[in-house]
C-alpha positions as CSV (number, residue, x, y, z in Angstrom):
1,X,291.9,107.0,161.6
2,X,295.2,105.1,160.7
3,X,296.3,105.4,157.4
4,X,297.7,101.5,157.5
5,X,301.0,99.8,156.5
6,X,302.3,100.8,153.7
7,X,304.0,98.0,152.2
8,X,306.2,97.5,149.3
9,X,307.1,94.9,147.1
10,X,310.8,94.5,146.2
11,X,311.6,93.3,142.6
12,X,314.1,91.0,143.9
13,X,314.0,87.6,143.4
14,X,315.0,86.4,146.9
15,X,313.5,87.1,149.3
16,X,310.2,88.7,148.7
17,X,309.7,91.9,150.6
18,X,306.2,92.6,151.3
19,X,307.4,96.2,154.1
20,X,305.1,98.3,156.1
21,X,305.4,101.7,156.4
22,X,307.9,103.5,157.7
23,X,305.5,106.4,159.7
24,X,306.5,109.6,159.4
25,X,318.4,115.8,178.1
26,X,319.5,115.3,180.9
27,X,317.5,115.7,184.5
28,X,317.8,116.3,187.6
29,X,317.5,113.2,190.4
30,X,314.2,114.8,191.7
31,X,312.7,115.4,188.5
32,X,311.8,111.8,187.6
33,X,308.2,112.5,186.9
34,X,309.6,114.4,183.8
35,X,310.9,111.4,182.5
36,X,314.6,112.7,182.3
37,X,315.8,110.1,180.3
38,X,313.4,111.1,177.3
39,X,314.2,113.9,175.1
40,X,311.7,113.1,172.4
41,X,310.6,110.9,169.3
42,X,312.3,110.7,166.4
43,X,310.5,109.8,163.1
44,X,310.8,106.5,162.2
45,X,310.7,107.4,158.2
46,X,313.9,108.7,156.8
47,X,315.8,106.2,153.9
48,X,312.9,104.2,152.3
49,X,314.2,101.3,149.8
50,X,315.0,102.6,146.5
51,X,313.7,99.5,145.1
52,X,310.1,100.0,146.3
53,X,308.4,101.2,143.5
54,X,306.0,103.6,143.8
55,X,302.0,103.5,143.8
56,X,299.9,104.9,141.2
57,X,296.5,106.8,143.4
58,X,293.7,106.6,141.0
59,X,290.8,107.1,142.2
60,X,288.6,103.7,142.3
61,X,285.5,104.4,140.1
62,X,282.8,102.9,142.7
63,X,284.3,102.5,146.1
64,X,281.1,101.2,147.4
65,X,277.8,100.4,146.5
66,X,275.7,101.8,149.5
67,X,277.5,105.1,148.2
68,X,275.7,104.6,144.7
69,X,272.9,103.2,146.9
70,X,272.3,106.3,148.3
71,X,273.1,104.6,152.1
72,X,276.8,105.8,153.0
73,X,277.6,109.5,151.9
74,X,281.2,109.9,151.0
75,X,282.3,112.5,152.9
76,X,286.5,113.0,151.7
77,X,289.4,111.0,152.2
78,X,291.3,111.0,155.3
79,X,294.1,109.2,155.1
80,X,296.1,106.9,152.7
81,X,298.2,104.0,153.2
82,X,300.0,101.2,150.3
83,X,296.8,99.1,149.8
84,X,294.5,102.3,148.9
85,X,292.9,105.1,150.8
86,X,290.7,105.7,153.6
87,X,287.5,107.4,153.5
88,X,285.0,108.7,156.0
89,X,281.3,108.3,155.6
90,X,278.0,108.9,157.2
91,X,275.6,106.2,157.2
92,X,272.4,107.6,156.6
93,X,270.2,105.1,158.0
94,X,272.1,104.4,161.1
95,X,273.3,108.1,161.5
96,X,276.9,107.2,162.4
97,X,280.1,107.8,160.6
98,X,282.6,105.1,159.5
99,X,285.4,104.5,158.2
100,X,286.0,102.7,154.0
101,X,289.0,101.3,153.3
102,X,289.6,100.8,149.2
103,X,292.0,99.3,147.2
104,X,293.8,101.1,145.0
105,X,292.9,100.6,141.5
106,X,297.0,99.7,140.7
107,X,297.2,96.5,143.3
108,X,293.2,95.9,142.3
109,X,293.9,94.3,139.0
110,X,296.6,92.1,140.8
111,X,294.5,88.9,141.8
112,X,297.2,88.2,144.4
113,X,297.4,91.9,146.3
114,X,293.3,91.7,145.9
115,X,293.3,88.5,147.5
116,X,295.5,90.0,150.3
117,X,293.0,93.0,150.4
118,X,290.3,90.7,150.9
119,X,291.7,88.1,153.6
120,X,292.7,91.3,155.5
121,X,289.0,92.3,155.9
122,X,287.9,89.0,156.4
123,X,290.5,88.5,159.5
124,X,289.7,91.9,160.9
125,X,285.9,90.8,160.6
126,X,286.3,87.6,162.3
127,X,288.9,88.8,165.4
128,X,285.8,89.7,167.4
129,X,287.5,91.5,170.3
130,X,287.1,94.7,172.5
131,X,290.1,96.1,171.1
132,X,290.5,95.3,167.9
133,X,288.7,97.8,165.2
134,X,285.5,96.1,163.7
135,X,284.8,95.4,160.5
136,X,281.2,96.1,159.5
137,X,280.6,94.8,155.6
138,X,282.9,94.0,152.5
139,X,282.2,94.7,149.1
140,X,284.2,92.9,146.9
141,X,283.7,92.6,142.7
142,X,285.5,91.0,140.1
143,X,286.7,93.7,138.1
144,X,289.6,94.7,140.4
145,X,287.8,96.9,143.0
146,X,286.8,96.0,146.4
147,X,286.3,98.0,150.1
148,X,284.8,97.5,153.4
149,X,283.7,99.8,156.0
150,X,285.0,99.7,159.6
151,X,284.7,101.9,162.9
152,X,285.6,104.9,162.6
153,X,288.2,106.0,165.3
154,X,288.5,109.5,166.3
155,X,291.7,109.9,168.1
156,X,295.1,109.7,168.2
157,X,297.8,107.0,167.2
158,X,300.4,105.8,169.8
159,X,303.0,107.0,168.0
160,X,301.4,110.4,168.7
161,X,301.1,109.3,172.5
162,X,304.9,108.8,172.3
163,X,306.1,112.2,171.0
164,X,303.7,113.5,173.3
165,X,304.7,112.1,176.7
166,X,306.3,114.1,179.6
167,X,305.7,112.7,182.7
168,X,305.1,109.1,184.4
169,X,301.6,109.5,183.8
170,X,302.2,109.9,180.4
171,X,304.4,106.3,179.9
172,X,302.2,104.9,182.5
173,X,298.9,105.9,179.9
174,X,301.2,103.6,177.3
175,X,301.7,101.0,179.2
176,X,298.0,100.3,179.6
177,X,297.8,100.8,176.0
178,X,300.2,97.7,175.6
179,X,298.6,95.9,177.9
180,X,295.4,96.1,175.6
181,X,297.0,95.6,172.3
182,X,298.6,92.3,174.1
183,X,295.0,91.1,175.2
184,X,294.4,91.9,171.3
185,X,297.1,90.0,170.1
186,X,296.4,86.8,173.1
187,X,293.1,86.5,171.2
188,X,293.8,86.7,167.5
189,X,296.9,84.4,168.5
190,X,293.9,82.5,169.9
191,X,292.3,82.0,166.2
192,X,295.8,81.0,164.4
193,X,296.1,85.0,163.4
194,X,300.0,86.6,163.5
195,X,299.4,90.4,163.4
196,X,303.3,90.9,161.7
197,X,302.7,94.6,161.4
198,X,302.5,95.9,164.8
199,X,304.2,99.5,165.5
200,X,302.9,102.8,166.9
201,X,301.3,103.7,163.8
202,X,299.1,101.1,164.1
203,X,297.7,100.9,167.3
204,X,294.6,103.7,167.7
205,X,293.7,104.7,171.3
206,X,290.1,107.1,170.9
207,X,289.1,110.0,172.7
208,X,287.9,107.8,175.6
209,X,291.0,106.1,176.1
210,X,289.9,102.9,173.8
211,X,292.3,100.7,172.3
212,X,291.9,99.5,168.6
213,X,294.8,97.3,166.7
214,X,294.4,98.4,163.3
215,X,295.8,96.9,159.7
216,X,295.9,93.1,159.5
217,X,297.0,93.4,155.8
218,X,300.5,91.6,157.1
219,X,298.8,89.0,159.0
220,X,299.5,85.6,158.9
221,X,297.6,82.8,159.5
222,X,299.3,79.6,161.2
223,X,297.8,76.7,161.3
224,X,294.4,75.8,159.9
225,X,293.5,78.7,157.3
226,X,290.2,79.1,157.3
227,X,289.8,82.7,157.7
228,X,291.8,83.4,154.1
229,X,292.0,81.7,150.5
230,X,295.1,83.3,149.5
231,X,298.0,80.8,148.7
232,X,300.6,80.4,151.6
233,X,303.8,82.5,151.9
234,X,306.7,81.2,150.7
235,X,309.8,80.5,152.8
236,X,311.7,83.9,152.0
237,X,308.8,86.3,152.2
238,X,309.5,89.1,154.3
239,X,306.5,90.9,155.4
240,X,305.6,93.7,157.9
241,X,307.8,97.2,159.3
242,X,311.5,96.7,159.2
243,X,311.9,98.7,162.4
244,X,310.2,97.0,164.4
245,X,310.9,92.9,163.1
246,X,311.6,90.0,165.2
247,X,314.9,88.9,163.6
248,X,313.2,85.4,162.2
249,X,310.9,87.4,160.4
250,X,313.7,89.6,158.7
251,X,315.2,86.8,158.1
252,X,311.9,85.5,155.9
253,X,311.4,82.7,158.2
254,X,308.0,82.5,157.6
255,X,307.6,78.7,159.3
256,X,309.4,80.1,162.4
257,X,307.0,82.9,163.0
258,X,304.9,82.8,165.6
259,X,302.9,84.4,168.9
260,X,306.5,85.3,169.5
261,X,306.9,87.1,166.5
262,X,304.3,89.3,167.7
263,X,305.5,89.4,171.3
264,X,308.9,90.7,170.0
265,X,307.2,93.6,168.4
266,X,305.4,94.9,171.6
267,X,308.5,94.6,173.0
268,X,310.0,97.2,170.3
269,X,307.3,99.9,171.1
270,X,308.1,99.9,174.5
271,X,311.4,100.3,173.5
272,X,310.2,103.2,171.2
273,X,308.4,104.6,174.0
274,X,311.5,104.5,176.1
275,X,314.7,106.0,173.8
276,X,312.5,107.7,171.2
277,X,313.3,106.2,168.7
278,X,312.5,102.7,167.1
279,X,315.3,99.7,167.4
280,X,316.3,99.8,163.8
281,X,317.3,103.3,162.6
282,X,319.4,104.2,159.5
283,X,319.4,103.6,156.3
284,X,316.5,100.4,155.5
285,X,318.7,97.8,153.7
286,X,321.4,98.4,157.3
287,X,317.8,98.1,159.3
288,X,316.7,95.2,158.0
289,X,320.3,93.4,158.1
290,X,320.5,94.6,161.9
291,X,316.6,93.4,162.5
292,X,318.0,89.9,160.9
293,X,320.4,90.0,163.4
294,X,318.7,91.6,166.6
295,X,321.0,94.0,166.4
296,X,320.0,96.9,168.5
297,X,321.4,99.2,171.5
298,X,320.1,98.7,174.6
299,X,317.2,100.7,175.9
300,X,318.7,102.2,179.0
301,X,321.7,102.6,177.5
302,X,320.7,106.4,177.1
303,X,323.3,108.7,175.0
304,X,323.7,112.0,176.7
305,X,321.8,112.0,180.6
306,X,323.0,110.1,183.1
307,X,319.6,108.9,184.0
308,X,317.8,106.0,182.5
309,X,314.8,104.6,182.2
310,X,313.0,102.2,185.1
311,X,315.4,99.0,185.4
312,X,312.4,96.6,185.2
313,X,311.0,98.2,182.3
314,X,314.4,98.2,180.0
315,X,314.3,94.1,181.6
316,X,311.1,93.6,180.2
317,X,312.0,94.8,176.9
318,X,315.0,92.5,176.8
319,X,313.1,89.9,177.7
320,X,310.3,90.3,174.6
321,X,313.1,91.0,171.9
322,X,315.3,88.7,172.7
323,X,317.1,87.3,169.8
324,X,315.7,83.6,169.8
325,X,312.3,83.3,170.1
326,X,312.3,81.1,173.1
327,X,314.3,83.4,175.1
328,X,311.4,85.8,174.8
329,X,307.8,85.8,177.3
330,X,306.3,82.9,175.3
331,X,303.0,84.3,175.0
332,X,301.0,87.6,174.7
333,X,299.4,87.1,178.1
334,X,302.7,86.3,179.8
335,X,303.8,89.7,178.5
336,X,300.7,91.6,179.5
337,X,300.8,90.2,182.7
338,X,304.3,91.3,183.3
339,X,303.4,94.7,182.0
340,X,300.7,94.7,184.9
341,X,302.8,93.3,187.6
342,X,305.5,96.1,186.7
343,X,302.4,99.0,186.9
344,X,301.4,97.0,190.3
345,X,304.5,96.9,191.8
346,X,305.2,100.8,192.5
347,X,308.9,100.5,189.7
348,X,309.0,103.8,189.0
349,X,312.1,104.1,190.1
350,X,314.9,105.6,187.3
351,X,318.9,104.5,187.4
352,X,321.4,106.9,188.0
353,X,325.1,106.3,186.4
354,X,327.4,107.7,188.5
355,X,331.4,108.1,187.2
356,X,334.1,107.4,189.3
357,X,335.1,109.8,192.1
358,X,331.3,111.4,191.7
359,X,330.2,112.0,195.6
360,X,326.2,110.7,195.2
361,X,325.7,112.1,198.4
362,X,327.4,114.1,200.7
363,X,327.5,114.8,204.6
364,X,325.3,117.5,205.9
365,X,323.1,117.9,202.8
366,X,319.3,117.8,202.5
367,X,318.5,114.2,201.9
368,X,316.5,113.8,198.3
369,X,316.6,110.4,197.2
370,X,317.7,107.2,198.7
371,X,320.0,104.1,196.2
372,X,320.0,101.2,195.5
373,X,323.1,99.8,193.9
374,X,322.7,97.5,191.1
375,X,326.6,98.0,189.9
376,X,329.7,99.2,190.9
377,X,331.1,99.9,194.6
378,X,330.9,103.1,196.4
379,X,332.5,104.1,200.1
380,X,330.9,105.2,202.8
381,X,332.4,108.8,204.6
382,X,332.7,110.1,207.2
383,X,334.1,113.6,208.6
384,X,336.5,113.1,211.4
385,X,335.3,115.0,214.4
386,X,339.0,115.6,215.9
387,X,339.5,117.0,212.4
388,X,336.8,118.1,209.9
389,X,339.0,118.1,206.7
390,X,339.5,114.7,207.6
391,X,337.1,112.0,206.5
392,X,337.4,108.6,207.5
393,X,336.3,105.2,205.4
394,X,333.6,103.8,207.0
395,X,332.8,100.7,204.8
396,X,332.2,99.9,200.8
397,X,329.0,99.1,199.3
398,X,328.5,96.6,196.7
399,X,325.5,95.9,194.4
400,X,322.5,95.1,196.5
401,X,323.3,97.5,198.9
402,X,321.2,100.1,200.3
403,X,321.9,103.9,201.3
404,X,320.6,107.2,201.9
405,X,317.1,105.8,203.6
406,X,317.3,106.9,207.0
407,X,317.9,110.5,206.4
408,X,315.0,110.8,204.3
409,X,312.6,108.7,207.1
410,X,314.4,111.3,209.5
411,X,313.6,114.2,207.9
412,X,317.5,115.2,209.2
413,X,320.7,116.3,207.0
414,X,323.3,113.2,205.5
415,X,325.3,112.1,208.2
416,X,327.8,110.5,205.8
417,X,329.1,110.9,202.7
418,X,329.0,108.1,199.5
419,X,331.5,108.5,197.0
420,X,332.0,105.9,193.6
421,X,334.8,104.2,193.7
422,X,334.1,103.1,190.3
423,X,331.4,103.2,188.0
424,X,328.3,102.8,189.6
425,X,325.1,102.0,188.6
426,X,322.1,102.7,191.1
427,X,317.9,102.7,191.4
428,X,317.2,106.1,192.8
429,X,314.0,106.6,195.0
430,X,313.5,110.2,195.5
431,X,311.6,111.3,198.7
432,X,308.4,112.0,197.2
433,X,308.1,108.6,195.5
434,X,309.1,107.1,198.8
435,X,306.8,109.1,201.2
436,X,303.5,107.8,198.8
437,X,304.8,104.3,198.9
438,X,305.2,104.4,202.9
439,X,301.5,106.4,203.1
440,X,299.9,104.4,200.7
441,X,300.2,100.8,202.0
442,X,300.4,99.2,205.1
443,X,303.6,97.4,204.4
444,X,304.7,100.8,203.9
445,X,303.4,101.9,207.2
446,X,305.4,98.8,208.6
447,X,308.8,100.0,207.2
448,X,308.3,103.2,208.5
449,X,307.3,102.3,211.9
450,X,310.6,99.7,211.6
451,X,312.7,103.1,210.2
452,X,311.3,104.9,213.1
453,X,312.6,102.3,216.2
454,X,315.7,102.2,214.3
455,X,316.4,105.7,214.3
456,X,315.0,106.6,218.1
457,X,317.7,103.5,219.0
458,X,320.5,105.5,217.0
459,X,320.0,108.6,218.7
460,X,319.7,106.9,222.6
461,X,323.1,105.4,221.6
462,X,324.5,108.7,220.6
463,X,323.3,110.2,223.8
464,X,324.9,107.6,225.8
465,X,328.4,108.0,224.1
466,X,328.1,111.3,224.5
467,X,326.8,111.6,228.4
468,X,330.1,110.9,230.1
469,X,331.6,113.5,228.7
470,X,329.1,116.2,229.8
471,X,329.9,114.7,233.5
């Protein structure tokens, strides 16, 4: 069960902080499917603000009254987040667990964080949608203690899922989790709802593989508010998980945030999932100003391994935090439905950084892995046959070039070399990804075939060159 965002309220005057939680090597070329490029999550906790005071945890004196009913049995606390704890219960009617969220008795005699408390339950309750959690009931009194029961989610979080992946499988399971929460957010976007508070922590994908977007305390409602009474945020009001904010809403520019606040933050678990770590690291008052500023490194700018993550993935995180929301995919679908068109499309293809004077590949070795050059030149080789220390320039390949395909369709050694003659940047296909795209479709069956006419022509010529000379 998530534990929820745990946000704090800085004393400051301006702005007002309202801040979720902050959640506690190199490969080879043919080793892709171990995601080379990955060496791990790091913990997105580490400096909280000294500012943010810290929560009293008394124990609420009725968290619900099917409990004192007799109904709900009150089975422990499993988790605990900044609005209160989480309990699980067994329903004793309906035979099913669930899950009670409660206030904390501190923010409970605050009519403002109790109003918050309550329009969070109410806009979970109303978001009717496959994968976000349901709300069941909410039980809420005037003495500064209210709670309401939810599905219970046996699982794991995605930023478990993160730490945890190891292969392509594993990002590939992620991406599908994305694709969900955007179908989530598409529909609450849908209703006037902002989630604000989207990270790892807050996504929940159950033993089944289903998809629940959890903790709508930082949600905002644009538009018409019918789904909360609370007053409206003030210009200033900074709300949600510095690590992971769209740089308007660092910035507390509450009447600039939007679907595409939302779309930004997607955007930042992906880029999570990819570098292991979130886009904002360091020290929190540093994270926010960098956040304010879109400030981050670039996701397949890898520290470390010379291979990085899929080209059209690191593009598609560009695209979703870029710095002005207009820049960005302008909607939750258009970024789902780029999320699917990259899982359709067969991009599992890493980048290789070669240095200058690296040979990528050389004459008369096994042929692994064909490029394709996004940056940088290379030359083409090859050994002089009147003298085989000799090698002779056959031609230089700029981006958008293609080499090392034949030998693999051939099955036969290099028969030239590639060397950098600068820095170069290339897509590398390795044979086995190659051989299930060829098998697998009938456009691949077409390149081969086209591979195969091309190559029987190559050797002919060769043994018409070479004919004369046997005479």
């Amino acid at each position: 069960m998530s534990s929820g965002s745990e946000r704090k309220v800085q004393p400051t005057v301006q702005p007002t902080v309202l801040l979720g939680s902050q959640a506690t090597g190199s490969g080879q070329l043919d080793a892709y499917d171990a995601l080379p490029w990955f060496e791990g999550a790091q913990r997105d906790d580490g400096s909280r603000s000294a500012a943010a005071p810290s929560l009293r945890r008394e124990q609420p004196l009725a968290p619900h009254p099917a409990i004192e009913a007799g109904r709900l049995r009150d089975e422990g606390e499993i988790a605990r987040g900044a609005m209160g704890s989480i309990r699980r219960l067994y329903d004793l009617d309906l035979r099913r667990r669930v899950a009670l969220k409660v206030i904390d008795a501190s923010l409970g005699a605050d009519p403002a964080m109790m109003q918050r408390f309550v329009d969070e339950a109410r806009i979970t309750g109303a978001l009717d949608h496959p994968n976000i959690v349901p709300v069941h009931d909410l039980a809420a009194a005037g003495d500064g203690q209210a709670s309401y029961t939810m599905k219970l989610v046996d699982g794991r979080t995605l930023t478990e899922l993160i730490a945890m992946q190891a292969s392509q499988r594993d990002l590939e399971r992620i991406l599908e989790c994305l694709v969900c929460v955007c179908d989530a957010l598409a529909f609450a976007h849908s209703r006037g709802i902002v989630h604000r508070d989207l990270k790892p922590d807050n996504i929940m994908v159950g033993e089944h593989g289903q998809v629940y977007v959890m903790d709508w305390g930082c949600a905002l409602a644009i538009g018409e508010r019918t789904l909360v009474d609370g007053e409206p945020e003030e210009e200033g009001t900074i709300a949600g998980t510095v690590r992971y904010m769209a740089p308007e809403q660092a910035r507390g520019e509450v009447s600039r945030t939007d679907a595409r606040t939302d779309v930004f933050a997607v955007g930042a678990i992906l880029y999570k999932a990819l570098t292991g770590q979130a886009p904002y690291m360091g020290p929190m008052e540093e994270a926010l100003a960098a956040a304010a500023r879109g400030d981050f490194r670039p996701p397949d700018d890898s520290q470390g391994v010379a291979v990085k993550p899929p080209p059209m993935l690191s593009a598609i995180v560009k695209k979703a935090m870029a710095r002005e929301p207009a820049d960005r995919y302008q909607s939750a679908a258009e970024l789902a439905e780029a999320l699917r068109a990259f899982m359709r499309g067969g991009n599992w293809f890493p980048m290789h950084v070669f240095p200058a004077g690296r040979t990528i590949v050389r004459e008369g070795d096994r042929a692994d892995a064909a490029y394709i050059i996004t940056a940088g030149r290379c030359e083409v080789r090859k050994r002089d046959p009147a003298d085989p220390a000799r090698s002779v320039a056959l031609r230089v390949l700029v981006p958008g070039d293609v080499f090392g395909e034949t030998a693999i369709f051939a099955g036969a050694p290099r028969s030239a070399s590639v060397v950098a003659l600068e820095d170069v940047s290339a897509v590398v296909v390795d044979r086995a990804s190659l051989d299930t795209l060829v098998s697998g479709t009938y456009l691949g069956k077409f390149v081969k075939s086209l591979a195969d006419r091309f190559l029987e022509l190559e050797r002919r010529t060769q043994e018409a060159t070479l004919a004369p000379r046997k005479g």
